[in-house]
N, CA and C atoms as an extended XYZ file, in Angstrom:
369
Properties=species:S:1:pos:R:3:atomname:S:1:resname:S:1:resid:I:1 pbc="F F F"
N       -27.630       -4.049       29.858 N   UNK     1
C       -26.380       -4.242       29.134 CA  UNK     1
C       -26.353       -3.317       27.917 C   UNK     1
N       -25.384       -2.917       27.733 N   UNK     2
C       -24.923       -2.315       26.502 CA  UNK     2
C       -24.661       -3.039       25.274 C   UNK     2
N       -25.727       -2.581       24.064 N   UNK     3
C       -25.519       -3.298       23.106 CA  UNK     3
C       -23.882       -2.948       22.088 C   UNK     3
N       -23.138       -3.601       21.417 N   UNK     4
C       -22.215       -3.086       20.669 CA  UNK     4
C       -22.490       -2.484       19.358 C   UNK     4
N       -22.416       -1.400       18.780 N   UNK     5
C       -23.268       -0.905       17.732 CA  UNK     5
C       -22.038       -1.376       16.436 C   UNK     5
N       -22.830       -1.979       15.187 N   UNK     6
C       -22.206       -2.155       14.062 CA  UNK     6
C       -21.905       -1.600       13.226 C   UNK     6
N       -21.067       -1.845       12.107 N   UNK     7
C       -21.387       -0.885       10.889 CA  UNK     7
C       -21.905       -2.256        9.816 C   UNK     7
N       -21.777       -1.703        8.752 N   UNK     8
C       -22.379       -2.808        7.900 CA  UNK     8
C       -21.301       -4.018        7.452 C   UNK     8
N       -20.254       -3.472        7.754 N   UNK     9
C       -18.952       -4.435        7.613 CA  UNK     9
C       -18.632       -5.453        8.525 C   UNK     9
N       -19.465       -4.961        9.594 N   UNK    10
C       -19.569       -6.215       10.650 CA  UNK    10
C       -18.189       -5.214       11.919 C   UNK    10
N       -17.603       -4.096       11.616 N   UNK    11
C       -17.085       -3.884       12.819 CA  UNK    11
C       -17.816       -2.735       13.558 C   UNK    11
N       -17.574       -2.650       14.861 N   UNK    12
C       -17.795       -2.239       15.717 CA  UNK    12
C       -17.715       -0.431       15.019 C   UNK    12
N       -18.806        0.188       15.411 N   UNK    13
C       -18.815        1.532       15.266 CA  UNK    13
C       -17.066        2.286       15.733 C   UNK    13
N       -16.241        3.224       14.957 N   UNK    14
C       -15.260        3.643       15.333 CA  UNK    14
C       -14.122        2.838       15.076 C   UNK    14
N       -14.655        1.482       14.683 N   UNK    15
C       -13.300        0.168       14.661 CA  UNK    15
C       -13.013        0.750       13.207 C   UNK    15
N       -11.856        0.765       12.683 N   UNK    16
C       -10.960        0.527       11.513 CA  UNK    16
C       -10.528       -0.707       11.123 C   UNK    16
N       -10.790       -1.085        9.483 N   UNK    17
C       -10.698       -2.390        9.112 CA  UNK    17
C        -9.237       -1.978        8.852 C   UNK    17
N        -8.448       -3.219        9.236 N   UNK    18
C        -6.860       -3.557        9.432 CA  UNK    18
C        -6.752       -4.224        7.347 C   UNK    18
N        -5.398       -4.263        7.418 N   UNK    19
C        -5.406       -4.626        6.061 CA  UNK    19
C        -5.510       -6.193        6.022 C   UNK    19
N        -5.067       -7.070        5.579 N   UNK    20
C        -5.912       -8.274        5.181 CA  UNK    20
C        -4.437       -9.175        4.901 C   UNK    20
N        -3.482       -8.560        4.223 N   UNK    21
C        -2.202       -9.735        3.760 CA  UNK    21
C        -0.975       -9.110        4.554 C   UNK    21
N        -0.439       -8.048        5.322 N   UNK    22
C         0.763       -7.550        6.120 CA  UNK    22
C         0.511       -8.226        7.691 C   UNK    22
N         1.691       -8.618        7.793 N   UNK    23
C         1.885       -8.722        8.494 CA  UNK    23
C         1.983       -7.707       10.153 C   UNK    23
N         1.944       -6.620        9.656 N   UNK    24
C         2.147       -5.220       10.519 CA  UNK    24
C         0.609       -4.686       10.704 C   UNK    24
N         0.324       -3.841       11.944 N   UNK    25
C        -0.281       -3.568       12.742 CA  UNK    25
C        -0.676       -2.059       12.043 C   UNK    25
N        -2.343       -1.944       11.819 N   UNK    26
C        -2.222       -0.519       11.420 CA  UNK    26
C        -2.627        0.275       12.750 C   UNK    26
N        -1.770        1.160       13.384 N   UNK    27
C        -2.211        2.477       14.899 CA  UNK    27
C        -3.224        2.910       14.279 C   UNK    27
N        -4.054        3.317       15.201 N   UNK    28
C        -5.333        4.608       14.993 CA  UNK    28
C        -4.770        5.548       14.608 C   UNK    28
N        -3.810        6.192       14.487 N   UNK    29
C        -3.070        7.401       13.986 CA  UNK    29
C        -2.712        7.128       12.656 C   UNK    29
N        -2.565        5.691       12.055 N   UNK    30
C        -2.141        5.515       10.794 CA  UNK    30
C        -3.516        5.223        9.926 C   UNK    30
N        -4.164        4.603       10.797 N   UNK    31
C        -5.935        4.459       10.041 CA  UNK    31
C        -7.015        6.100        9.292 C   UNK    31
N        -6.167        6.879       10.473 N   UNK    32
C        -7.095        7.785       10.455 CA  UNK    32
C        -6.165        8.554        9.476 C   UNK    32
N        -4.975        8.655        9.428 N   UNK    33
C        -4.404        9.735        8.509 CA  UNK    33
C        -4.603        9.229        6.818 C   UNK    33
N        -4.929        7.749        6.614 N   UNK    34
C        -4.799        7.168        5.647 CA  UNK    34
C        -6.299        7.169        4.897 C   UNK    34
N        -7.247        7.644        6.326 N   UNK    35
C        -8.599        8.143        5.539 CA  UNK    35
C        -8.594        9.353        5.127 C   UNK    35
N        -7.650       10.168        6.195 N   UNK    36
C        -8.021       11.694        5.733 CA  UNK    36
C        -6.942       11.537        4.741 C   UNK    36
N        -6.302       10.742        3.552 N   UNK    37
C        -5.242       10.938        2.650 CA  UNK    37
C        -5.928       10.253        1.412 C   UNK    37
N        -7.059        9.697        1.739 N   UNK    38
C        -7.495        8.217        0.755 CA  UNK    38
C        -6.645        6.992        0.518 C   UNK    38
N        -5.964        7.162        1.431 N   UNK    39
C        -5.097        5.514        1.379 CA  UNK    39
C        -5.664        4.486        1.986 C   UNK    39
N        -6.087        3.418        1.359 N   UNK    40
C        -7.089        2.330        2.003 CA  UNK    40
C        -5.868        1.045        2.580 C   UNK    40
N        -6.190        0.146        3.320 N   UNK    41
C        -5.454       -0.443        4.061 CA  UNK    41
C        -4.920       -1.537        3.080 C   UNK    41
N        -5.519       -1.919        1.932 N   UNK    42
C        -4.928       -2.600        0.959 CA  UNK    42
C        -4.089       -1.776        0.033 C   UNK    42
N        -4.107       -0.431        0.097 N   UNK    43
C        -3.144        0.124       -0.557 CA  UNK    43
C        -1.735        0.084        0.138 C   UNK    43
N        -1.851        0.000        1.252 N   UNK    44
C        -1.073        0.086        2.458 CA  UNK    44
C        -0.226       -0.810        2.312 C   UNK    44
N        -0.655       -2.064        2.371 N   UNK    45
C        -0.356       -3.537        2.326 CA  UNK    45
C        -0.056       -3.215        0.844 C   UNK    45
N         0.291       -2.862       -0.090 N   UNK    46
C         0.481       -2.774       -1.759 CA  UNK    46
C         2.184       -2.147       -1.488 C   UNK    46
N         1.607       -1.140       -0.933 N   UNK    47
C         3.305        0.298       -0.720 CA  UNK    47
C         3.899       -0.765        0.109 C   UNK    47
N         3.900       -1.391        1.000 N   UNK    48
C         4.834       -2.004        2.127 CA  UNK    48
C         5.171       -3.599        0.935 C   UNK    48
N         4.345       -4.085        0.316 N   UNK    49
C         5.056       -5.009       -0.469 CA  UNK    49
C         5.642       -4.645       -1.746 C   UNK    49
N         5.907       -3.546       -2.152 N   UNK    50
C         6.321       -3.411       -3.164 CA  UNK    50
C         6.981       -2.020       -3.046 C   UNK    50
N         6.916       -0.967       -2.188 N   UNK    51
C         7.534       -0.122       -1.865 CA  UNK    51
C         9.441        0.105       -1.752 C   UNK    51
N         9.807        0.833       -1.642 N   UNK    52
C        11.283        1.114       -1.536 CA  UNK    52
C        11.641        0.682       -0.102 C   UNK    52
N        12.264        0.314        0.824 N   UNK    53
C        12.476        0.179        1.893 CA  UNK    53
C        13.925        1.264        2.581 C   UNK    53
N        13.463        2.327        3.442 N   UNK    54
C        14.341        3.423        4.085 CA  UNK    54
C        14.424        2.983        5.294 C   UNK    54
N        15.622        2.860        6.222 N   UNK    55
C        15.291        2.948        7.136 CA  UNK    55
C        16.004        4.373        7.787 C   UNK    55
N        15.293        5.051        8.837 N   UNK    56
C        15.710        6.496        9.237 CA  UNK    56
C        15.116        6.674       10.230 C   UNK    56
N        15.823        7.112       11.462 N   UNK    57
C        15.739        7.749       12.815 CA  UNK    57
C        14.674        6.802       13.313 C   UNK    57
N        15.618        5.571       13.180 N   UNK    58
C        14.698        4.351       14.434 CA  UNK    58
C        13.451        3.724       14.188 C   UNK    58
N        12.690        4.515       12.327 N   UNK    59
C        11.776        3.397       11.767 CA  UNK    59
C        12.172        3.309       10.313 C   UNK    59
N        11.217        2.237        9.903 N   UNK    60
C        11.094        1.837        9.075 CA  UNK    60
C        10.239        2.985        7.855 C   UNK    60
N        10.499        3.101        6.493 N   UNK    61
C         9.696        3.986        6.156 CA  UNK    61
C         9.498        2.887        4.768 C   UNK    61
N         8.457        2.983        4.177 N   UNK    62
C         8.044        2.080        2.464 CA  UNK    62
C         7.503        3.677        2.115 C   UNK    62
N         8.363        3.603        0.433 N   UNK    63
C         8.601        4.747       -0.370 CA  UNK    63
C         7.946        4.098       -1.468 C   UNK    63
N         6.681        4.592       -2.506 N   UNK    64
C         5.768        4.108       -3.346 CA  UNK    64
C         6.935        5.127       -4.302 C   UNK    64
N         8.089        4.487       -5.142 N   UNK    65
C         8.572        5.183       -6.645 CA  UNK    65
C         8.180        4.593       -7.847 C   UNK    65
N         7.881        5.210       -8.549 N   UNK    66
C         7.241        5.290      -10.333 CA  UNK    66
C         7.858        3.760      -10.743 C   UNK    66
N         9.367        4.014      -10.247 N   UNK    67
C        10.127        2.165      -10.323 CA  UNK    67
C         9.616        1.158       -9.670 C   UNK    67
N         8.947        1.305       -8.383 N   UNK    68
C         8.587       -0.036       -7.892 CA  UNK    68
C         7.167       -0.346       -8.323 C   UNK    68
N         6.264        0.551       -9.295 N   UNK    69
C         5.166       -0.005       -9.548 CA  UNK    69
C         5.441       -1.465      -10.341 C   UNK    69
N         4.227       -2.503       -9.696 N   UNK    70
C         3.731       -3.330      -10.461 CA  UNK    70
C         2.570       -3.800      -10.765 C   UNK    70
N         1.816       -4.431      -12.179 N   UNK    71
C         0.400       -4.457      -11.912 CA  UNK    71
C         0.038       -5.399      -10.498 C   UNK    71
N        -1.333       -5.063      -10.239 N   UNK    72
C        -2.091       -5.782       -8.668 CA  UNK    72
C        -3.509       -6.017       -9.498 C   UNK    72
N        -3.583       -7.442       -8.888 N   UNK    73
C        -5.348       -7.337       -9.629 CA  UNK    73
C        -6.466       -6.866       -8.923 C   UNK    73
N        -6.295       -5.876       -7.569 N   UNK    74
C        -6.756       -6.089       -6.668 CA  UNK    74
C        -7.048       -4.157       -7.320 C   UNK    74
N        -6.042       -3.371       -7.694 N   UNK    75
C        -5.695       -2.162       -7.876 CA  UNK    75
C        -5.669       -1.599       -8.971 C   UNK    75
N        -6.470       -0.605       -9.439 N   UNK    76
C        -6.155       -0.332      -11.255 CA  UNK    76
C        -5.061        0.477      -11.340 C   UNK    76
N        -4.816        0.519      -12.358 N   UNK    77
C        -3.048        1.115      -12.261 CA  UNK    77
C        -3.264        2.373      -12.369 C   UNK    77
N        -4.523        3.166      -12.566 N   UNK    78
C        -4.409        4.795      -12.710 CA  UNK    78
C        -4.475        4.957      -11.318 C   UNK    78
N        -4.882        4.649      -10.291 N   UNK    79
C        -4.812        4.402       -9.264 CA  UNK    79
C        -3.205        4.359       -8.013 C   UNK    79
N        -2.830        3.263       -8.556 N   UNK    80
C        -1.046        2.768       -8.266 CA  UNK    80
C        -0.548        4.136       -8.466 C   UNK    80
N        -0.646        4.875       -9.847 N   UNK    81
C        -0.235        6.014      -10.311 CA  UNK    81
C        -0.074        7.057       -9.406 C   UNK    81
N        -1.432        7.349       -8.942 N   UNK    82
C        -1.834        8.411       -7.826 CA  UNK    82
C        -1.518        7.941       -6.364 C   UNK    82
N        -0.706        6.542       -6.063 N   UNK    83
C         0.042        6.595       -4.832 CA  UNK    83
C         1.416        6.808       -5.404 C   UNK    83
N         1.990        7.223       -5.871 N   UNK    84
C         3.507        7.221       -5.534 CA  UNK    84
C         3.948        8.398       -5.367 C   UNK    84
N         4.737        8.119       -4.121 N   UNK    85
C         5.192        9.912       -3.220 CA  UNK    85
C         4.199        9.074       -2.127 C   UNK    85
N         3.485        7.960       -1.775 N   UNK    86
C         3.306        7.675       -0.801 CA  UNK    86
C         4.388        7.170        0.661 C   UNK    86
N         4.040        7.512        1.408 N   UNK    87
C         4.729        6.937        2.446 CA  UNK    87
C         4.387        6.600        3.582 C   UNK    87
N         4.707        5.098        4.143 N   UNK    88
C         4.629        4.509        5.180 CA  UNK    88
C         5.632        4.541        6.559 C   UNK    88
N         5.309        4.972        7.249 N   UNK    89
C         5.870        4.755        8.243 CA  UNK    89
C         6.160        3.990        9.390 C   UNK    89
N         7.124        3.129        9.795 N   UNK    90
C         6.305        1.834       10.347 CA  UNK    90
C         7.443        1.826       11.868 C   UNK    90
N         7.148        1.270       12.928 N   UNK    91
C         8.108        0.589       13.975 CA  UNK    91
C         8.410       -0.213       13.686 C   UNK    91
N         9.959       -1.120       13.315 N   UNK    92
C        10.492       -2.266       13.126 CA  UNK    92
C        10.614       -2.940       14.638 C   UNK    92
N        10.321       -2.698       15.910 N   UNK    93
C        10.247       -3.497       16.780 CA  UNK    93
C         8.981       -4.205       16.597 C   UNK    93
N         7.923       -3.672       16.485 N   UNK    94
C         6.368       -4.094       16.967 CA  UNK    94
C         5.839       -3.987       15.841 C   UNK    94
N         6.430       -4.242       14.583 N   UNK    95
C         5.625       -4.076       13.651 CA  UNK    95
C         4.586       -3.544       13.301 C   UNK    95
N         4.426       -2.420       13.614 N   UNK    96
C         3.386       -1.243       13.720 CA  UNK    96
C         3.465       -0.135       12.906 C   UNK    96
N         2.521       -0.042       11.696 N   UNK    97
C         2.489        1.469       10.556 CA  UNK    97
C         2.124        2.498       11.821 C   UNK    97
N         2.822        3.295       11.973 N   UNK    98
C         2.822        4.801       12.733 CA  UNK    98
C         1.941        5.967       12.350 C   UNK    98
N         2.323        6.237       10.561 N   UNK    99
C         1.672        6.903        9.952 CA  UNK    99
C         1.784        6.737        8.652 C   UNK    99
N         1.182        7.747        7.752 N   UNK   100
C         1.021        7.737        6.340 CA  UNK   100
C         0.661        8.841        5.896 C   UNK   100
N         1.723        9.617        5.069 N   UNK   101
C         1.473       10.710        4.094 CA  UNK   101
C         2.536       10.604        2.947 C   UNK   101
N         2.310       11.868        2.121 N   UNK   102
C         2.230       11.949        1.068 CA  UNK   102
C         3.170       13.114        0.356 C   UNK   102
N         4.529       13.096        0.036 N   UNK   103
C         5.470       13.331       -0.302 CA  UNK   103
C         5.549       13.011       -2.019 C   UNK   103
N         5.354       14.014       -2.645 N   UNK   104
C         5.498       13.823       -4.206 CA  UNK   104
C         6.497       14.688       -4.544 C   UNK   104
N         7.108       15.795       -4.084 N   UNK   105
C         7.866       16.649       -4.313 CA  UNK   105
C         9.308       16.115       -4.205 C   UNK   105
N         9.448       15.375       -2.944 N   UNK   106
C        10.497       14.625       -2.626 CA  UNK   106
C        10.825       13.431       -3.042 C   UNK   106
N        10.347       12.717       -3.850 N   UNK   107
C        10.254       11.353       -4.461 CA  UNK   107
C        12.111       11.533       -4.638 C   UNK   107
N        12.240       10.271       -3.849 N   UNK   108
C        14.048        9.816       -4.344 CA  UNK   108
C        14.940       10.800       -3.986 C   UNK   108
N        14.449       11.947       -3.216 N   UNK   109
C        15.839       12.576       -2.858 CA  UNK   109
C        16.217       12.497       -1.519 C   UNK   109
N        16.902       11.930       -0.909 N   UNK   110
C        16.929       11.192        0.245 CA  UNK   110
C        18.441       11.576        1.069 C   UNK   110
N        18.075       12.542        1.843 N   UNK   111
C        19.528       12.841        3.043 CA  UNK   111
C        20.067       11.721        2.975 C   UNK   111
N        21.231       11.586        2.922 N   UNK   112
C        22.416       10.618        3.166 CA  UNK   112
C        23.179       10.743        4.222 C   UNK   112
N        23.264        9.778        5.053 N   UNK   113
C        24.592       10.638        6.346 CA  UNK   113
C        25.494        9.961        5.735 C   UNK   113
N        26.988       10.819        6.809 N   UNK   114
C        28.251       10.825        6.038 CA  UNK   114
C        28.972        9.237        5.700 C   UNK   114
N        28.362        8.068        6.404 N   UNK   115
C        29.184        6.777        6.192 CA  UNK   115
C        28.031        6.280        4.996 C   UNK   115
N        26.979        6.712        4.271 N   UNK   116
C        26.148        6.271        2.977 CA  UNK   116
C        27.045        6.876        2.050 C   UNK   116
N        27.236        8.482        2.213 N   UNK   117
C        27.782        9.139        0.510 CA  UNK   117
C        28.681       10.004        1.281 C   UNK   117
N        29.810        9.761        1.593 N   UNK   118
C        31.228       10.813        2.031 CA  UNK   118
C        31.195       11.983        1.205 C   UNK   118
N        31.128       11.426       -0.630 N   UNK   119
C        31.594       12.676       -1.366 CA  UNK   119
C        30.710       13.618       -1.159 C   UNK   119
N        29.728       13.412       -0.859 N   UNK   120
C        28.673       14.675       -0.611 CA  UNK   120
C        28.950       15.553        1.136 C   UNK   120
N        30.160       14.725        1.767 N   UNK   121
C        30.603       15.931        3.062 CA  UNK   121
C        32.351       15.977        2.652 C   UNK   121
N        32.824       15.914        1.565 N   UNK   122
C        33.967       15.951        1.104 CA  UNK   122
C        34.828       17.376        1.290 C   UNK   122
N        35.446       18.209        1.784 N   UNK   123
C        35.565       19.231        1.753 CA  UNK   123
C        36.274       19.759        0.435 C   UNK   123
């Protein structure tokens, strides 16, 4: 038999620890981009409860702005600081984070289609 190999956290070699208070599902595609970004799965669970909520082209997106910070006792705030311009990406069917990167340039400027802001296709 094949033994299952551990890590010291108690999961399975290759397993990704899921976040702990969301309700939503983190993909291997969202685990792994959120290591190669330093976003830990409680940060995750931080941006999705306190994040901006977008929705665009069939998901869900949580937007970390300078406005939605609040203190976390879990999080030091120089920290909080250095997520915002984060972003979550999530499926609203299956409750599933998709992905996660990192948009600081774009913070709050957000395409509008024409039935959000007309005056901006006004001729």
């Amino acid at each position: 038999s094949v033994a299952k190999l551990t890590s010291l956290h108690g999961l399975a070699v290759g397993e990704k620890e899921q976040p702990a208070n969301t309700n939503l599902l983190l993909s291997n595609h969202a685990l792994t981009r959120g290591d190669q970004r330093n976003v830990s799965p409680d940060e995750v669970d931080y941006i999705i409860a306190n994040g901006e909520e977008l929705h665009c082209a069939g998901a869900v997106q949580y937007r970390l702005l300078r406005k939605c910070l609040k203190p976390d006792p879990w999080i030091a705030w120089n920290r909080l600081e250095q997520l915002v311009g984060t972003v979550i990406v999530a499926n609203p069917d299956t409750m599933e984070v998709i992905t996660v990167y990192r948009n600081r340039r774009e913070v709050g400027h957000y395409r509008l289609r024409q039935e959000h802001a007309p005056w901006r296709y006004a001729a």
